[in-house]
C-alpha positions, 0 to 999 in steps of 0.5 A: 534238655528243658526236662534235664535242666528243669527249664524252658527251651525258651529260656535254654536258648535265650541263655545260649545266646546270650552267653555265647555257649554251644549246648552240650547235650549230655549229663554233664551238659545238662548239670552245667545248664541246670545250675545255670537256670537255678542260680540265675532264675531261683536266686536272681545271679545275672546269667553270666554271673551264673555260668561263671560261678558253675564253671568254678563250682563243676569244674573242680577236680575233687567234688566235695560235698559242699562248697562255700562262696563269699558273695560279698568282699569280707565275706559276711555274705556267702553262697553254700551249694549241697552238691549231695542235693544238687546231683540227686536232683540232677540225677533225677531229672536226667532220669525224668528227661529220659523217660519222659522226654521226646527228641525233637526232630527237625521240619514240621512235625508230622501228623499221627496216624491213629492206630488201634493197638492189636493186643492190650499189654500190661504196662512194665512200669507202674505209675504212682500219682500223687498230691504235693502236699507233705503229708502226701509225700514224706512216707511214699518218699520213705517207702521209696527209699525203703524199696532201694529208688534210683533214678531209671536210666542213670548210671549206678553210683552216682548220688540220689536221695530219695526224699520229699525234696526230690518228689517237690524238685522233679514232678515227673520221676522216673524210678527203678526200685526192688519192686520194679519200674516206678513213675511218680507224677506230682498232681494238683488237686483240684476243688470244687470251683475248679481251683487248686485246693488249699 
Protein backbone atom coordinates (compact mmCIF):
# COMPACT_ATOMS: atom_id res chain seq x y z
CA UNK A 1 0.00 0.00 0.00
CA UNK A 2 3.03 2.66 0.94
CA UNK A 3 4.12 1.99 -3.04
CA UNK A 4 0.49 2.68 -4.14
CA UNK A 5 0.21 5.80 -2.42
CA UNK A 6 3.87 6.99 -2.85
CA UNK A 7 4.12 7.04 0.98
CA UNK A 8 5.71 5.62 3.97
CA UNK A 9 3.82 2.80 6.49
CA UNK A 10 4.66 4.99 8.72
CA UNK A 11 3.01 7.81 7.58
CA UNK A 12 -0.24 5.34 6.46
CA UNK A 13 -0.49 4.21 9.80
CA UNK A 14 0.06 7.55 11.55
CA UNK A 15 -2.65 8.74 9.15
CA UNK A 16 -4.98 5.89 9.79
CA UNK A 17 -4.92 6.66 13.47
CA UNK A 18 -5.40 9.79 13.37
CA UNK A 19 -8.02 10.01 11.20
CA UNK A 20 -9.79 6.87 12.58
CA UNK A 21 -10.17 5.25 9.16
CA UNK A 22 -9.77 1.44 8.30
CA UNK A 23 -7.29 1.06 5.38
CA UNK A 24 -9.21 -0.27 2.29
CA UNK A 25 -6.50 -2.17 0.49
CA UNK A 26 -7.43 -1.88 -2.94
CA UNK A 27 -7.27 0.66 -6.20
CA UNK A 28 -9.82 2.97 -4.92
CA UNK A 29 -8.49 2.50 -1.29
CA UNK A 30 -4.99 3.40 -2.37
CA UNK A 31 -6.35 6.66 -4.68
CA UNK A 32 -8.25 7.88 -1.67
CA UNK A 33 -4.90 7.48 0.72
CA UNK A 34 -2.82 8.81 -1.99
CA UNK A 35 -4.63 12.21 -2.34
CA UNK A 36 -4.67 12.20 1.16
CA UNK A 37 -0.74 11.81 1.42
CA UNK A 38 -0.35 14.85 -1.40
CA UNK A 39 -2.65 17.19 -0.40
CA UNK A 40 -1.51 17.11 3.10
CA UNK A 41 2.28 16.39 2.69
CA UNK A 42 2.94 18.16 -0.63
CA UNK A 43 0.61 20.94 -0.14
CA UNK A 44 0.81 21.26 3.72
CA UNK A 45 -3.61 20.54 4.08
CA UNK A 46 -3.96 19.49 8.09
CA UNK A 47 -4.75 15.51 7.50
CA UNK A 48 -8.23 15.89 8.25
CA UNK A 49 -8.58 18.76 5.88
CA UNK A 50 -6.98 16.46 3.34
CA UNK A 51 -9.59 13.22 3.62
CA UNK A 52 -12.48 15.70 3.94
CA UNK A 53 -11.37 17.54 0.59
CA UNK A 54 -10.70 13.63 -1.01
CA UNK A 55 -14.09 12.55 -0.01
CA UNK A 56 -15.57 15.40 -2.09
CA UNK A 57 -13.15 15.22 -4.69
CA UNK A 58 -13.42 11.07 -5.33
CA UNK A 59 -16.66 10.49 -4.27
CA UNK A 60 -18.54 12.61 -7.21
CA UNK A 61 -20.40 10.60 -9.53
CA UNK A 62 -19.44 11.93 -12.98
CA UNK A 63 -15.57 12.18 -12.71
CA UNK A 64 -14.84 15.43 -14.70
CA UNK A 65 -11.32 16.33 -15.61
CA UNK A 66 -10.90 19.12 -13.37
CA UNK A 67 -12.09 20.46 -10.64
CA UNK A 68 -12.18 23.60 -8.73
CA UNK A 69 -11.79 24.42 -4.96
CA UNK A 70 -12.23 27.95 -3.33
CA UNK A 71 -9.78 27.63 -0.41
CA UNK A 72 -10.67 31.14 0.68
CA UNK A 73 -14.58 32.67 1.64
CA UNK A 74 -14.43 34.85 -2.06
CA UNK A 75 -12.92 32.71 -3.88
CA UNK A 76 -9.61 34.81 -5.00
CA UNK A 77 -7.97 31.70 -3.75
CA UNK A 78 -8.38 28.27 -5.00
CA UNK A 79 -7.16 24.65 -5.45
CA UNK A 80 -7.28 22.95 -9.29
CA UNK A 81 -7.07 19.10 -9.20
CA UNK A 82 -6.17 17.49 -12.87
CA UNK A 83 -7.75 14.05 -12.17
CA UNK A 84 -6.43 13.01 -16.04
CA UNK A 85 -2.76 13.55 -14.08
CA UNK A 86 -4.12 12.31 -10.77
CA UNK A 87 -5.34 8.61 -12.05
CA UNK A 88 -2.27 8.35 -14.32
CA UNK A 89 -0.13 8.69 -11.41
CA UNK A 90 -2.27 6.65 -9.48
CA UNK A 91 -2.74 4.00 -12.33
CA UNK A 92 1.12 4.06 -12.26
CA UNK A 93 1.88 3.39 -8.76
CA UNK A 94 -0.80 0.64 -8.54
CA UNK A 95 1.08 -0.84 -11.48
CA UNK A 96 4.57 -0.07 -9.29
CA UNK A 97 3.15 -1.76 -6.07
CA UNK A 98 2.20 -4.81 -7.98
CA UNK A 99 5.29 -5.37 -9.68
CA UNK A 100 7.37 -4.34 -7.04
CA UNK A 101 5.85 -4.64 -3.84
CA UNK A 102 5.69 -7.64 -1.59
CA UNK A 103 2.64 -8.65 1.07
CA UNK A 104 3.87 -8.41 4.12
CA UNK A 105 3.23 -11.30 5.87
CA UNK A 106 2.58 -11.34 9.95
CA UNK A 107 5.37 -12.73 13.04
CA UNK A 108 8.96 -12.38 12.42
CA UNK A 109 10.12 -12.66 9.24
CA UNK A 110 11.94 -15.96 8.17
CA UNK A 111 15.37 -16.24 7.22
CA UNK A 112 16.19 -17.22 3.31
CA UNK A 113 17.21 -20.18 2.24
CA UNK A 114 19.96 -19.51 -0.14
CA UNK A 115 19.47 -21.20 -3.37
CA UNK A 116 21.55 -21.97 -6.59
CA UNK A 117 18.92 -21.40 -9.55
CA UNK A 118 19.14 -24.84 -11.51
CA UNK A 119 18.82 -23.32 -14.95
CA UNK A 120 19.52 -19.39 -16.07
CA UNK A 121 16.27 -17.90 -17.78
CA UNK A 122 16.05 -15.17 -19.74
CA UNK A 123 14.11 -12.42 -18.06
CA UNK A 124 10.48 -11.95 -19.47
CA UNK A 125 10.52 -8.34 -18.60
CA UNK A 126 13.14 -5.77 -19.69
CA UNK A 127 14.50 -3.11 -17.31
CA UNK A 128 15.21 0.39 -18.47
CA UNK A 129 17.33 2.59 -15.98
CA UNK A 130 17.55 5.86 -16.19
CA UNK A 131 18.82 9.26 -14.88
CA UNK A 132 16.31 11.87 -13.58
CA UNK A 133 17.20 14.50 -15.56
CA UNK A 134 14.82 16.04 -18.66
CA UNK A 135 17.25 15.61 -20.98
CA UNK A 136 17.12 11.91 -20.11
CA UNK A 137 13.47 11.44 -19.59
CA UNK A 138 11.41 13.41 -22.30
CA UNK A 139 12.36 11.12 -25.60
CA UNK A 140 12.26 7.65 -23.49
CA UNK A 141 8.96 9.35 -22.16
CA UNK A 142 8.22 9.96 -26.01
CA UNK A 143 9.21 6.67 -27.06
CA UNK A 144 7.35 5.10 -24.80
CA UNK A 145 4.53 6.63 -25.57
CA UNK A 146 5.20 5.60 -29.06
CA UNK A 147 5.23 1.68 -28.21
CA UNK A 148 1.56 2.27 -26.77
CA UNK A 149 3.12 2.15 -22.45
CA UNK A 150 0.10 1.20 -20.07
CA UNK A 151 0.65 0.30 -16.65
CA UNK A 152 1.27 -3.80 -16.03
CA UNK A 153 -1.51 -4.98 -14.10
CA UNK A 154 -4.01 -2.36 -14.24
CA UNK A 155 -7.30 -2.59 -15.94
CA UNK A 156 -7.51 -1.19 -19.56
CA UNK A 157 -9.22 1.92 -19.96
CA UNK A 158 -8.36 3.42 -17.38
CA UNK A 159 -6.19 6.89 -17.60
CA UNK A 160 -2.46 7.30 -18.09
CA UNK A 161 -0.26 9.61 -19.70
CA UNK A 162 3.07 8.52 -20.44
CA UNK A 163 5.20 11.37 -20.10
CA UNK A 164 8.35 12.93 -18.27
CA UNK A 165 5.85 13.72 -15.43
CA UNK A 166 5.12 10.27 -14.62
CA UNK A 167 8.68 8.87 -15.06
CA UNK A 168 9.66 11.87 -11.98
CA UNK A 169 6.08 10.63 -10.00
CA UNK A 170 6.79 7.06 -10.05
CA UNK A 171 10.73 5.81 -9.83
CA UNK A 172 10.00 2.38 -10.12
CA UNK A 173 7.39 1.98 -13.30
CA UNK A 174 6.24 -1.18 -14.24
CA UNK A 175 4.91 -1.00 -17.92
CA UNK A 176 3.20 -3.32 -20.62
CA UNK A 177 4.31 -1.62 -24.32
CA UNK A 178 4.07 -3.49 -28.11
CA UNK A 179 7.54 -4.29 -27.33
CA UNK A 180 6.97 -6.28 -24.50
CA UNK A 181 7.25 -5.85 -20.47
CA UNK A 182 9.06 -2.81 -19.54
CA UNK A 183 10.71 -1.71 -16.04
CA UNK A 184 11.76 1.86 -15.54
CA UNK A 185 13.98 2.50 -12.66
CA UNK A 186 14.90 6.48 -11.87
CA UNK A 187 18.74 6.32 -10.77
CA UNK A 188 20.79 8.86 -9.14
CA UNK A 189 23.91 9.55 -10.58
CA UNK A 190 26.66 9.46 -8.52
CA UNK A 191 30.16 11.74 -9.04
CA UNK A 192 33.39 11.26 -8.33
CA UNK A 193 33.43 12.29 -4.49
CA UNK A 194 30.48 9.87 -4.16
CA UNK A 195 27.93 12.73 -4.10
CA UNK A 196 24.74 13.14 -6.42
CA UNK A 197 26.07 14.92 -9.47
CA UNK A 198 24.76 18.11 -10.54
Amino acid sequence: MAIATRSTRTWLNNARRLLARRMHRTPNGARWWGMVRMLSHELGLPLKSAARVADLVLHTSPAPHRVRLAATSDGAIALRIDFERFHSTANASLAAAYAFGQPRARGRPRKPRRRRPLIDVFPSVWEIRVERKPTKLEPLGQQLRDWGAYPRGIEPGLPFIMDAATLRAVPHLALTTSKGDIDVLLVEVLDANGGRGT
